[in-house]
N, C-alpha and C positions, 0 to 999 in steps of 0.2 A: 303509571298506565296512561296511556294516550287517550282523550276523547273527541271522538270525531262528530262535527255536527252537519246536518244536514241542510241544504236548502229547500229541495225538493224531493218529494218521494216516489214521483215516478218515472221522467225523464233522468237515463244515465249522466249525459251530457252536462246537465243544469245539476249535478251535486258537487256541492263544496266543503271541503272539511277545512277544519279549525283544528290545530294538533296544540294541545295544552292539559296541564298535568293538572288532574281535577282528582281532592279528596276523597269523593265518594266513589269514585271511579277505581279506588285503589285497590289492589289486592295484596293479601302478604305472600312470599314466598318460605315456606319453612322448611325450604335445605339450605337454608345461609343468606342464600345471593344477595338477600337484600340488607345484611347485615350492619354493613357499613352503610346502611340511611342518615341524612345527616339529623334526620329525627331522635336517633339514637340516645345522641349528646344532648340533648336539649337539656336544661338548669333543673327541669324540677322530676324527670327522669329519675326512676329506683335506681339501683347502682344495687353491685353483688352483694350479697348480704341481710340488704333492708328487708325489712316485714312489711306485707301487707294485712289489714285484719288483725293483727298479732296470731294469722293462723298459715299463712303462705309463705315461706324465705327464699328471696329469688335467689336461684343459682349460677343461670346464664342467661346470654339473649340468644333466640333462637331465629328470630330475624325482623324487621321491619317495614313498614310500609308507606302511604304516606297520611294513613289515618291513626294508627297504632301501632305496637312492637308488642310482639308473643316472645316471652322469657317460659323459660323452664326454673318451675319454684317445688318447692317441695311443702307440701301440704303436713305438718307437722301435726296435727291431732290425729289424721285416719295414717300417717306414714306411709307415703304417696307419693308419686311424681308426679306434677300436673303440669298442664299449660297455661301459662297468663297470658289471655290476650289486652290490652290496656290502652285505652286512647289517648293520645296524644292531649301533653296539657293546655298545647295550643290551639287544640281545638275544644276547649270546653266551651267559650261561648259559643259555638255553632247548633243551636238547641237540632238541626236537621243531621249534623251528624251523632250526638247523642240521642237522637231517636232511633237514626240509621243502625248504632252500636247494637240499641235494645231489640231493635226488630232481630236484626242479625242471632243475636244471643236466642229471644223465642223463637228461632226458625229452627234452630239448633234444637232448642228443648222439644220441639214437636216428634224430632224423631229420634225412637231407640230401636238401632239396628249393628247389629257386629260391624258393618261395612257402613259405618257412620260416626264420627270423631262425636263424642260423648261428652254435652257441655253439664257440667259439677254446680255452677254457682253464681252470682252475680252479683257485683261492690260494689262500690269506688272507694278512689285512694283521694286524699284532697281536693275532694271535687268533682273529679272525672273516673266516668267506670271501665269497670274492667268486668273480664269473667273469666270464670276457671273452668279448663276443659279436661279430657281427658289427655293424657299426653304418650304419645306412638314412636317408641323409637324407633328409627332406621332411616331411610329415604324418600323422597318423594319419586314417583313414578318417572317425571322430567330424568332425576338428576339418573334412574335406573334406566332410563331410555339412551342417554350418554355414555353412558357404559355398554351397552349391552343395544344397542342400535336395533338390529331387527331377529327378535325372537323367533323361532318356529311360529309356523301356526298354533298346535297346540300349545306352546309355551303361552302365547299370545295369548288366546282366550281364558288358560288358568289365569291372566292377568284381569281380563275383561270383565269374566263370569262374577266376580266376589265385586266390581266396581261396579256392575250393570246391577246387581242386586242393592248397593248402597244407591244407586240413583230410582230404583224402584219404590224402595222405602222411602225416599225423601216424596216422591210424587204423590204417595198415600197415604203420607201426613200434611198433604194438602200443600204445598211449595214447587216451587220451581226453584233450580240451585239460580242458575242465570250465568256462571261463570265455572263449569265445568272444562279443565286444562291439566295434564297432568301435574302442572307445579301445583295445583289442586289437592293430586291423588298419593296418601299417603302411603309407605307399603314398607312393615315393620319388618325387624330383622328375621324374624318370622313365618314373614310371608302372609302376612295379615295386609288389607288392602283396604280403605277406611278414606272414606270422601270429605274433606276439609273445605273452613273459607266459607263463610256461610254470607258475607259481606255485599252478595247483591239477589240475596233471595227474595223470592216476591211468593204471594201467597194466590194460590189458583181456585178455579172455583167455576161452574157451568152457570152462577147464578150472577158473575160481578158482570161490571159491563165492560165492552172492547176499550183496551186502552193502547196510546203507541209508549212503546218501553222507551228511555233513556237508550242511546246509543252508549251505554259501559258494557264494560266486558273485556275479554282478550282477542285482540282483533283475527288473529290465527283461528280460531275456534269461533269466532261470531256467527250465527244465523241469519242466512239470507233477507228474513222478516227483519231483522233486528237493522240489520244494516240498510237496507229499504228504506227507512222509516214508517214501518205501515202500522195502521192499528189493527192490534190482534184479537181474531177471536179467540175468548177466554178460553175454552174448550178444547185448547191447541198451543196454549201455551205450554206444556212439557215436553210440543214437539222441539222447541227452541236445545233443551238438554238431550235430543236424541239427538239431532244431528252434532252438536258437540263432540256426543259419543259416538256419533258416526266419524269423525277426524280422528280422533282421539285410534278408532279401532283402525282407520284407514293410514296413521302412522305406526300402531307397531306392527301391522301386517306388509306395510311396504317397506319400512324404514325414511317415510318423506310426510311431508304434508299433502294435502292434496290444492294446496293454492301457494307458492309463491308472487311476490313483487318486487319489485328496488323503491317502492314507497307507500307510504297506510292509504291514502288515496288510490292506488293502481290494487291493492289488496282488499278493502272492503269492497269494492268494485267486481272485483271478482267473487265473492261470496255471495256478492248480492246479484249477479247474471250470470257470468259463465257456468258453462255446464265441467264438472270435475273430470278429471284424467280417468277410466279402465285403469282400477289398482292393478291390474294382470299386466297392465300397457307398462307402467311406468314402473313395474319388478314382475320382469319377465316368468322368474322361476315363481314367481305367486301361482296359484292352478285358478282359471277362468271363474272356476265358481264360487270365486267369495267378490266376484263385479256387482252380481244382481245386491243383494243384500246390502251390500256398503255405497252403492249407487243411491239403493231406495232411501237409506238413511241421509244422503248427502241431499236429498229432492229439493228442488228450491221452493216449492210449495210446501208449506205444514203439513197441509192435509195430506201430501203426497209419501209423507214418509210414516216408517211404523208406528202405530201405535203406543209400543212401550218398549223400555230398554227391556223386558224380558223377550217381546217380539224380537228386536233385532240380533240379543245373544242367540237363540233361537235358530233363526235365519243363519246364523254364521257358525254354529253346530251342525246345521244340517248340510253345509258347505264341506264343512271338514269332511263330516261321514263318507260323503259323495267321490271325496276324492282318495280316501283313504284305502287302501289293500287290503286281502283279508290277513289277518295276522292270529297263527296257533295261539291257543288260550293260556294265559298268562297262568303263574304261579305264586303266588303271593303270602310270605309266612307275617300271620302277625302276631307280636309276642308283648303280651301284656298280663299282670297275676290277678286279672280279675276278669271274673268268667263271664259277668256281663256284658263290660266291655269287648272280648273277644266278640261274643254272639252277635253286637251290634254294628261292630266294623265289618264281619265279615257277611252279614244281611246288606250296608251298606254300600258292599264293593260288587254282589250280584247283583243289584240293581240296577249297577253301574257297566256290568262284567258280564251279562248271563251265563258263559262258557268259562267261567273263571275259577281255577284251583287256589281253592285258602284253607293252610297249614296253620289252625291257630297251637300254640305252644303259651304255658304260663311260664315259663321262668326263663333266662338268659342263658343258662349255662345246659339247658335241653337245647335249644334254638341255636347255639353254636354248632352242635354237634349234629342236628338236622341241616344243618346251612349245609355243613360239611359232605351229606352223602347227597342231598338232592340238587337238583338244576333248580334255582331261583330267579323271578325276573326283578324282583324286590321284598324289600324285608320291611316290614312297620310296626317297630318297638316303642313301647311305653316306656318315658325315661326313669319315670321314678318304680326302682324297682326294689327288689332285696338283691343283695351282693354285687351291686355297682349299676343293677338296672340298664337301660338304653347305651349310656355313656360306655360302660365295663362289655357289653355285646358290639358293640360299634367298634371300640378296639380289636377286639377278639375278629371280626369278620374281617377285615382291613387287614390284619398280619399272617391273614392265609390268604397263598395264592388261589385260592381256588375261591376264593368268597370277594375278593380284593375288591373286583368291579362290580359287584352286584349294589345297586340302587338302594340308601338306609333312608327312611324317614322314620323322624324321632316324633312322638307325638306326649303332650303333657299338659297336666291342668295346674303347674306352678313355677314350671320355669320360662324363664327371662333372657333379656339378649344375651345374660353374660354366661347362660348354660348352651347358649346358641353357638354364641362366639370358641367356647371349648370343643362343641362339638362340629364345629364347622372344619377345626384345625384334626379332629383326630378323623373324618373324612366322612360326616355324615352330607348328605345332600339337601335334606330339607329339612323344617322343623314344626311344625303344626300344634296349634293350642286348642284345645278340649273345651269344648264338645268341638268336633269335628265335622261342618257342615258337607253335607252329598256332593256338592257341587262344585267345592274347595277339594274334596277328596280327589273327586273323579277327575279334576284337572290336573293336581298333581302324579297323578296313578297316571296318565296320560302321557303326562310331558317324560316321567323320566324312564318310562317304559317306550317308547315311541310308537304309541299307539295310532297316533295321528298325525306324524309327520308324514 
């Protein structure tokens, strides 16, 4: 990671940056990229196999940085997959970044939220610490942005909603992330969506006093204030992670940034004075009314932009609505053997639905045969079931024409990517893990219904 310094913080003209590869400035990335660090190799580095604790056995590296390397080890007493994050042995005299490490790890621990990577524990190996986290298979948000460049609106916000809520939680356990990006945002095979990298979080508070942040960060995503170098009031530091998330929402709704350069000097420059592109301007078919909302978030002032990332999801729901059609009320069977569960999904989806028709069905092999005589606009079975459950009804719909294209989400309280990965192949669409948040739902219900395209 580049760190840029300043000379002055309020004439454009008179700032000079310094482009040099600063420790604490680093961040990991855990879709690989960074895998080949040459940190990697270093001599005193675990290797595949080794134990840490006699209770972790690293199994791979899952990538590096240039302060630490996160392996995936398996937690052998609770029989677990976890994350090792583990600092670099070359950095053990640096007592600044072994405090950096600790803070980093209690910033983690501050918060327990579904859409917040869940830190387990805290060592060292030889000297130097490490901590175990929870560990997420699938992709980071980046490398799903590369694939899949510009989602629907609604596809988009299912994406946003489950990250705005993990940057919620992280504010109200008293932090600021500071380095929200989607090589950040993790997003399981799942579809689970879980805010990582805790590595420049700072702790907020109406009672400290103004201070000017370190210019670290990811310069795509830095905050006007940040790159300014001004001193902030306390009060406004979590505006620094909404405008974040205002980029972040204003690339998957455009499919761009909203600041290019040909160098970091012409780019924090720009974050820090120009006023941003009209997302409408720069992806025509975007609809006008997601300008105001991703404008306000982008404001070069703190005070100028929203409140909270619930504010700004918020703002950009009430965009969709505006621009959305009316569209006949949906039909929706959902087919799970517990009657609780039934009542509560389908409470959950009027909430969501007011005009909404829900078919609940307990067994798989009733639910075929309803699939069969009614018009459905999606179906939401519970995998584990009696007589092949989700899996054995997902086939069953798919080998009739008449059911072929109707929209399956699989929903479950114990399966894993590798129940995912079968069910992806035998043609389910999504796959949802239990309890089932309102807001995950209704996104999902959204996108593959096109409620809001």
């Amino acid at each position: 990671m580049l760190r840029p310094m300043l000379t002055n913080s309020r004439d454009p003209s008179a700032y000079c940056f310094e482009a040099f590869a600063d420790p604490a400035a680093a961040t990991l990335e855990l879709d690989g990229h960074n895998s080949n660090d040459r940190r990697v190799g270093q001599a005193n580095a675990p290797k595949i196999g080794d134990w840490l604790d006699d209770k972790y056995q690293i199994r791979a590296i899952l990538g590096s940085g240039s302060t630490g390397t996160v392996y995936l080890a398996h937690d052998e007493p609770l029989d677990r997959d976890v994350a090792i994050k583990l600092l670099h042995s070359d950095m053990r005299g640096e007592d600044r970044m072994g405090d950096g490490f600790l803070k980093e790890a209690r910033a983690m621990a501050r918060v327990r939220h579904p859409n917040v990577v869940t830190i387990y524990a805290f060592g060292a190996r030889q000297g130097h610490p490490y901590f175990a986290m929870e560990y997420i298979p699938g992709q980071t948000l980046a490398a799903r942005q590369r694939r899949h460049p510009r989602p629907s609106p609604a596809e988009a916000l299912a994406l946003l909603d489950p990250l705005a809520e993990g940057v919620q939680a992280i504010h109200e356990a008293g932090a600021v992330h500071r380095d929200l990006k989607p090589g950040n945002v993790l997003v399981s095979s799942g579809s689970r969506i879980a805010v990582t990298d805790f590595g420049l979080a700072h702790p907020v508070g109406n009672d400290t006093v103004g201070e000017r942040m370190p210019l670290w960060g990811t310069p795509a995503y830095l905050a006007p204030e940040i790159a300014r170098g001004e001193v902030l009031e306390p009060g406004l530091l979590t505006r620094i992670d909404i405008y974040a998330l205002g980029v972040i929402s204003f690339e998957l709704l455009t499919g761009t940034l909203p600041f290019a350069a040909p160098s970091l000097f012409d780019l924090l420059n720009r974050h820090a004075f120009a006023a941003p592109p009209r997302p409408s301007e720069v992806c025509p078919t975007l609809p006008a009314a997601f300008d105001a909302p991703l404008m306000h978030a982008l404001a070069k002032s703190p005070a100028d932009r929203q409140a909270s990332a619930e504010e700004l999801l918020s703002a950009l729901h009430q965009a969709l609505r505006s621009v959305s059609s009316p569209s006949p009320p949906l039909r929706v069977m959902v087919v799970d053997d517990e009657a609780s569960t039934l009542v509560a999904t389908r409470e959950l989806l009027m909430m969501s639905f007011p005009e909404i028709d829900v078919i609940t069905v307990a067994d798989a092999a009733s639910a075929e045969a309803i699939a069969a005589q009614e018009h459905l606009d999606l179906v939401i079975t519970d995998l584990n079931m009696p007589h092949g459950g989700g899996a054995a009804l997902t086939c069953a719909l798919r080998a009739n024409p008449a059911t072929a294209q109707v929209p399956i989400v699989v929903v479950t309280a114990y399966g894993g990517a590798s129940d995912w990965q079968l069910l992806r192949e035998m043609g389910a669409d999504r796959f949802l893990v239990k309890p089932v948040e309102l807001d995950m739902l209704e996104g999902v219900v959204r996108a593959l219904t096109n409620q809001d395209s």
